[in-house]
N, C-alpha and C positions, 0 to 999 in steps of 0.2 A: 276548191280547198281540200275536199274529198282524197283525192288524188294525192297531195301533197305529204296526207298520214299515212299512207300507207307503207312508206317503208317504217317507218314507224311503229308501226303496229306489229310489222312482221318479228321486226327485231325486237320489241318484249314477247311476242310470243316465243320466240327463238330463247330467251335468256331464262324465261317459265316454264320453258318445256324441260322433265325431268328426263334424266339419262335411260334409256332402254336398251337393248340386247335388239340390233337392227338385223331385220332378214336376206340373208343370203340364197346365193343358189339361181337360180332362173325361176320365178315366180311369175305370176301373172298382177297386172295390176287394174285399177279401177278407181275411175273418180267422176264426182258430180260436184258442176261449176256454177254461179252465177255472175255477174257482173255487170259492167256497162259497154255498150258499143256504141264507138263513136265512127261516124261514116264519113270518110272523104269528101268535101264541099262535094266535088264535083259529081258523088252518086247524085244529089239533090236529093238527101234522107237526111230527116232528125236523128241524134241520138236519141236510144233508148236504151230499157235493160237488155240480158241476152242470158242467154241458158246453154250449156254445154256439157261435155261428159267426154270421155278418154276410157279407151280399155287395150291393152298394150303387154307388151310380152319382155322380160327383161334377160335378150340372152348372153351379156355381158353386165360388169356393174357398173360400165361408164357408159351403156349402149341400151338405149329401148326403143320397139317397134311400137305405135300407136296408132290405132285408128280412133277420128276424134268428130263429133260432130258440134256442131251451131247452131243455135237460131235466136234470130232477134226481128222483133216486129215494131213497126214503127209508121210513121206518114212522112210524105212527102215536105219538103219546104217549101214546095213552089205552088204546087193544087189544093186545095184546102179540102181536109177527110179525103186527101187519097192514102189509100193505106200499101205500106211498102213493106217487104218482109226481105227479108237476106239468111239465106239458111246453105249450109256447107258441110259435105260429109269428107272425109280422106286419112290421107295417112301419114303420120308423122315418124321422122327419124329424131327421138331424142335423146341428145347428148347429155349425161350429168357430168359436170366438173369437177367437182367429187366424188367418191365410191356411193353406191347407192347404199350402203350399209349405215353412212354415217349420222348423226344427227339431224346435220342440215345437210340439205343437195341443192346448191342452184346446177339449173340446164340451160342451154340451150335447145330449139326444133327447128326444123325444119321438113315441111311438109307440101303436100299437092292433093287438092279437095277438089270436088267436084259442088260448083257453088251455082247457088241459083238467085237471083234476083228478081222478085215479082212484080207485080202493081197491078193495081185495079183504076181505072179512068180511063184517061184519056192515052196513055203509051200502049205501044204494042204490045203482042204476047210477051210472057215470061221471057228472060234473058240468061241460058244456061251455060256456063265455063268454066273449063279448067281454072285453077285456082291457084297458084303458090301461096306459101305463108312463110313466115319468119317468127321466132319469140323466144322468149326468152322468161325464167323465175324460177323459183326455190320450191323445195319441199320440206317442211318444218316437223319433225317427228310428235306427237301429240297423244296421250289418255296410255298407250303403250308401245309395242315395237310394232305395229302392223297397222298401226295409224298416221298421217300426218295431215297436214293443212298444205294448200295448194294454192301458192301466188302464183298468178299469172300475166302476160301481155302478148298479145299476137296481132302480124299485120298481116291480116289478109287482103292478100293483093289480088285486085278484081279489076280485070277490065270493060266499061259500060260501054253502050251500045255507040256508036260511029265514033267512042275514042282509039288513038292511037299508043296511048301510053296506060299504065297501070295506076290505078288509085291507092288510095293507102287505106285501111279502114283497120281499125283497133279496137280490140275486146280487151276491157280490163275485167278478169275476173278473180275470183278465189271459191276454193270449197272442199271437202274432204275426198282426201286420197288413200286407199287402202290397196294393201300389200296381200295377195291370195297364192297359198304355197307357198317354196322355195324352205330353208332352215336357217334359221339364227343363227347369228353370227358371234354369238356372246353365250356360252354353252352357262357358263357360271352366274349370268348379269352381273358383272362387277361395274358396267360402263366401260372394260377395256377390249377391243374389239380383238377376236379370236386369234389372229395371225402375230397380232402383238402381244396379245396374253401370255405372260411367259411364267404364271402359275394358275393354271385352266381350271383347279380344282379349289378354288378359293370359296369358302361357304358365306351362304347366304347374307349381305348384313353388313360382313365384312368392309373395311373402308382399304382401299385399295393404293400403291403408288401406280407409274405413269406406265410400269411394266404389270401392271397388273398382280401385284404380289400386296398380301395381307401385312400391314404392320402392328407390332404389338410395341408398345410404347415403355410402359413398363416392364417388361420383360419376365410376365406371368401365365403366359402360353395361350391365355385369352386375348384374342385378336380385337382391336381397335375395332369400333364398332356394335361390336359383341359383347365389349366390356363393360358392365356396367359401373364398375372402379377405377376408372383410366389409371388412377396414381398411385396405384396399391405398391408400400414399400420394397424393394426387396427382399427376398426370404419367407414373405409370410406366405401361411398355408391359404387359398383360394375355395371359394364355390367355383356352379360349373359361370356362374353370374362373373366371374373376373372378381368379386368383392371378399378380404379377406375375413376370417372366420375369428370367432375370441371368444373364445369357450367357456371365459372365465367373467367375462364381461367389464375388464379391467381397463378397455382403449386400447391396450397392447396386442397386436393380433397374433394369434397359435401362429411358431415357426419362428418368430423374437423373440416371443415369452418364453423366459427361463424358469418362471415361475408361474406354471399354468395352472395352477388351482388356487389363485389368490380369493381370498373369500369375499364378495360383494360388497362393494363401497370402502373397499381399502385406497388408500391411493398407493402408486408405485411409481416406480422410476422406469426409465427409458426403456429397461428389460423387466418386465412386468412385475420385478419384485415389493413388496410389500416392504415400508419402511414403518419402524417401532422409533419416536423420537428419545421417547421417555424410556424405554427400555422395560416396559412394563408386560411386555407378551400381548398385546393389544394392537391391532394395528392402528396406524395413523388413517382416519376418514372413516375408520367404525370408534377411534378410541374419544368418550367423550368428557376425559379428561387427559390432556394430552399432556399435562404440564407433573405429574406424580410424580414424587420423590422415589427415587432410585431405592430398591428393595421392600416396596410396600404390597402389601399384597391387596391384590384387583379383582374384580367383579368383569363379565362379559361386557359391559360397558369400557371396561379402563378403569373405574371409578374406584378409589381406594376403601377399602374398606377399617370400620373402627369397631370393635365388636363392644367396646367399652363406653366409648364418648365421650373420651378423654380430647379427642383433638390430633392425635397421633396415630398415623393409618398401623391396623394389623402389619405385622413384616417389620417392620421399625418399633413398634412401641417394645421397652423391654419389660412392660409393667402392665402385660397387658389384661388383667384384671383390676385395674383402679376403680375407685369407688366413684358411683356416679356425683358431681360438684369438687371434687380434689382437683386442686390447682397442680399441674403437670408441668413438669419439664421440656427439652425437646426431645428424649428417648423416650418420653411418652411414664416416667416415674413422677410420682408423687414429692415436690419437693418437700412435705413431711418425712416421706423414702427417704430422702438424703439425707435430714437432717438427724432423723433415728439411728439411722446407720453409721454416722459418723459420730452420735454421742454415745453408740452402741461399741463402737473398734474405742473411743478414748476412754469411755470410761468405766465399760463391764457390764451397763443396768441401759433400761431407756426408763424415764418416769414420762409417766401420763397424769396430768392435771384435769383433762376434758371427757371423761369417760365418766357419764354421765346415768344414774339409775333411777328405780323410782323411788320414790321419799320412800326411807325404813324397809326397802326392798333389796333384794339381790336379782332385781331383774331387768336386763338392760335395753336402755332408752335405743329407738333406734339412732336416734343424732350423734350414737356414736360408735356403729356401724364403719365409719369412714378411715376413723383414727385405728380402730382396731385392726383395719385390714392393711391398714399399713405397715402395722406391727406385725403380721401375719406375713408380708410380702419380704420382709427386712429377716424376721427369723427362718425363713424357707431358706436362706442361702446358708445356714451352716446349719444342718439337717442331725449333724451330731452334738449341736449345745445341750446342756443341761440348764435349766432355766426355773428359778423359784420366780414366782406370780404371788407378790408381796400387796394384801390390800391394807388402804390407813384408812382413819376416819379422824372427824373433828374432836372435838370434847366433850359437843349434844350429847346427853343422854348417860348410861349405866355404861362403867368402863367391861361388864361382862358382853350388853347385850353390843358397844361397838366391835370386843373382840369375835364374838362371834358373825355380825354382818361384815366384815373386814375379810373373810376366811370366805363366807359365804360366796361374796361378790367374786373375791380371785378364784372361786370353782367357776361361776359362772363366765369368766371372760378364758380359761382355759378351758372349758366347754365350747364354748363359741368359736374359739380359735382352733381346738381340733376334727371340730366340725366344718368348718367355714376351706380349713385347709388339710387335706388328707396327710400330707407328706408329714405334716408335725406330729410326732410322735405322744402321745399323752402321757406316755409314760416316762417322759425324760420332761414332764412340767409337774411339779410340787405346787401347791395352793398353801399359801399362808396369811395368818391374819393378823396382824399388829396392831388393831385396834388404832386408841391414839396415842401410843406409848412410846412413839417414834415420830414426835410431831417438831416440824423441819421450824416454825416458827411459833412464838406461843398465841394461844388461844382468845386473844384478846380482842379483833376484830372482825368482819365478815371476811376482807381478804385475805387474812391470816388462816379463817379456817379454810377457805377454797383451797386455800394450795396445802394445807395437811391434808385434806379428803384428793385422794393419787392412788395409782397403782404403779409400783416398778417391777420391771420384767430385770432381772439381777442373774448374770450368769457366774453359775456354779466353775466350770471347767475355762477359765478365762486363756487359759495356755494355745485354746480353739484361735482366740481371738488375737494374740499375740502372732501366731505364723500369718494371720489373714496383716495384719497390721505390716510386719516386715517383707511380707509379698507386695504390697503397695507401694512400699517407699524403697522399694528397688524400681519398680517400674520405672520406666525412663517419663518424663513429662513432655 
C-alpha cells in the first residue's frame, strides 16, 4: 500500500514547495537515500530496507555524471538466519527531462556498478559483477534553491550464480539532494528564471507576470506586492508603503483634496471640501447645531447665540436688549415694542398704566424695569424727539403733596431711562407733574383710580413723527 502513495506524496510536496531562484552553471551535487529493496525471486533474498547516496557532477543542465553507491542487508528465503547482503558501487549517466534549474526535474539513469552479492552458510564465496541499472524520478526543490527532495526507483540488474539471464532487483528510495556551487539562475528571485526574465532588476517582494516584469495595479509607482494599498485612487499623493497620505484627516487623501486643511471632524464631499448646511461659518460634522437660522450669529459649536433670552439668536434679534420675561416677536422685539411704537407714530404720546412705585415714594418698583425698557427701545429710534415725561396720580391724599410726587416720579423714570440708555439725550426730556388734575376718569373706584395713576411720554416736535409716519405708508407692503 506504501508504494501506492508515493506518487502522491511527491505531488503535494511538489504543489508546497515554494518557488526559489534554481542553481545554474555546472555545480556539483550530493544526496543521501533510504528506502526499500526488493530482490528478484530468483536471487532467493527477502526484501528489506537499503541505504544509498549519489555524488555527481552537472556539465550540462539536462546532463549529470554520478557515481552512486548501495547497500542493503537482508536473509535468505530458503536457509533460515542466513544472512544476504547486495551492496553496488558505479556510475551513472543522468538524464533530466527538464532543465535542472527548474522547480521539478524528473530524470531518467542509466549506469554500470560493480555489485557484490554475499552470504554466509551454506553457498559459495561472495558473488562479484558487473552490474547494469536502469531508473528513473524526480527532484522536488525544497527549504530553498540548493535543496530538493529525491524520489527514486532503480533496477539493478544482477546476474546470480549459474543463471543465464539477468534479474531484476528494485530500490525504491527517497531522500535529500543538495546542489554545491554552480550560480543561480534567478539573479532577482522573482521565480522567473533568468533567460526569460525580461526585467532582471525587479525588487525584492515584488509579484511578477510570466515575463518576469513587476505590476502595479493602481498605477502609483508602488509595485504589487510592495504595495501595501493595492487600490489607492488615482492622483493621490502616496508613502513609500503604496498607501495614500491625508494630512487633513478628512478620508480624502492629499492629491484630490482641494481643500487640504479641512479642520478635524468636518464632513466633506468627494474633493475634501467642507460643507456649511446652514450657512452658519460652522462646518457640518463639528456644527452641533446644524439646523440655524440664516444670519444668526454662532459660537465654535454652530450654536446660535441669545445674549438676552428672548428666544431670538444674536444676528436676527432686532431688539436685542429685551428685558428678561417680555413676550417677543419673531425679530426677536417686544410685542409691547410694537404696540408703543405704533400708538407712538398715531398718536404723539405712549401712556403707561404699569409702571409701578413704592407706596408715597418716587422710587421705582423693579416690576417695571421691563415696560420701561421698552419705552427706551421705541424712543432710541428718533434720537431727535423732544419728549415731556408727564407723571398723574389718583385723588389719595393733598392735591400739593400728589403734584409734587407726580413731578417727582417723572425725574425718576427720565433718570432711569437716560441711564439705562446712553443715546437718549436728557436734555431733550422735561419732567412734569400733573398731580390728579388731569384725571382720564373720575375718582370714584379702585379701577378708576389705577388708570389715572400713568405716566405719558407726549412728543413736543410731533413733525419728527409725521415724516416717520409718511416714510411707512409709501413703503410698498
Amino acid at each position: 500500500m506504501w508504494r501506492s502513495r508515493v506518487p502522491l506524496v511527491i505531488l503535494m510536496v511538489f504543489m508546497a514547495a515554494p518557488a526559489f531562484a534554481q542553481i545554474g552553471g555546472r555545480p556539483f551535487e550530493v544526496s543521501g537515500q533510504g528506502g526499500w529493496f526488493a530482490p528478484d525471486a530468483r536471487t532467493r533474498m527477502r526484501s528489506a530496507p537499503m541505504f544509498g547516496g549519489t555524488l555527481g557532477w552537472r556539465p550540462q543542465s539536462w546532463m549529470v555524471f554520478e557515481g552512486q553507491a548501495m547497500f542493503a542487508s537482508s536473509e535468505a528465503d530458503t536457509f533460515p538466519e542466513q544472512k544476504m547482503d547486495f551492496t553496488s558501487f558505479g556510475l551513472d549517466l543522468r538524464l533530466n527531462l527538464r532543465p535542472a534549474e527548474d522547480r521539478v526535474v524528473p530524470f531518467v539513469l542509466m549506469g554500470l556498478a560493480s555489485t557484490t552479492h554475499s552470504t554466509t552458510g551454506h553457498l559459495p564465496d561472495d558473488l562479484n559483477r558487473g552490474s547494469p541499472s536502469l531508473g528513473l524520478g524526480t527532484l522536488v526543490n525544497f527549504l530553498n534553491q540548493r535543496t530538493y527532495l529525491r524520489f527514486q526507483v532503480r533496477d539493478a540488474m544482477f546476474r546470480d550464480r549459474d543463471a543465464k539471464e539477468f534479474s531484476n532487483n528494485f530500490a525504491l528510495s527517497a531522500g535529500l539532494h543538495y546542489v554545491i556551487g554552480g550560480k543561480p539562475k534567478d539573479s532577482d528571485l522573482d521565480g522567473v528564471r533568468e533567460w526569460l526574465d525580461q526585467c532582471p532588476a525587479t525588487p525584492l517582494g515584488a509579484r511578477v507576470d510570466a515575463r518576469g516584469c513587476p505590476n502595479d495595479a493602481d498605477r502609483d509607482s508602488v509595485l504589487d506586492g510592495l504595495d501595501k494599498c493595492e487600490n489607492t485612487p488615482a492622483g493621490c499623493t502616496i508613502d513609500p508603503n503604496g498607501c495614500p497620505s491625508d494630512g487633513d484627516g478628512d478620508g480624502v487623501c492629499d492629491g484630490l483634496d482641494t481643500c487640504a486643511d479641512t479642520p478635524k471632524g468636518a464632513s466633506v464631499n468627494a474633493q475634501g471640501c467642507p460643507a456649511d448646511a446652514d450657512g452658519d461659518g460652522v462646518f457640518d460634522g463639528i456644527d452641533t447645531c446644524p439646523d440655524t437660522p440664516k444670519g444668526a450669529t454662532v459660537n465654535a459649536q454652530g450654536c446660535p447665540a441669545d445674549a438676552d433670552s428672548d428666544g431670538v439668536p444674536d444676528g436676527i434679534d432686532k431688539c436685542p436688549g429685551t428685558s428678561v420675561g417680555l413676550k417677543v416677536d419673531a425679530t426677536g422685539c417686544s410685542v409691547q415694542y410694537l404696540e408703543m411704537e405704533t400708538e407712538l407714530l398715531d398718536t404723539g404720546m405712549i401712556r403707561l398704566q404699569n409702571v409701578n412705585f413704592e407706596a408715597g415714594k418716587a422710587t421705582l418698583l423693579p416690576e417695571s424695569y421691563g415696560t420701561l425698557d421698552v419705552v427706551g427701545a421705541v424712543l432710541g429710534k428718533w434720537p431727535e424727539l423732544k419728549v415731556e415725561v408727564g407723571g398723574h396720580t389718583d385723588s389719595r391724599g393733598s392735591t400739593a403733596a400728589n403734584q409734587k410726587l407726580s413731578e417727582a416720579r417723572a425725574r425718576a423714570i427720565i433718570e432711569y431711562l437716560t441711564r439705562k440708555y446712553p443715546d437718549l439725550k436728557a436734555d431733550q426730556y422735561r419732567a412734569k407733574g400733573y398731580g390728579e388734575g388731569r384725571a382720564l376718569v373720575p375718582n370714584t373706584t379702585e379701577p378708576n383710580m389705577a388708570k389715572n395713576r400713568r405716566v405719558e411720554f407726549v412728543v413736543q416736535n410731533k413733525d419728527v413723527l409725521k415724516r416717520e409716519t409718511e416714510r411707512r405708508r409709501q413703503q410698498p407692503k
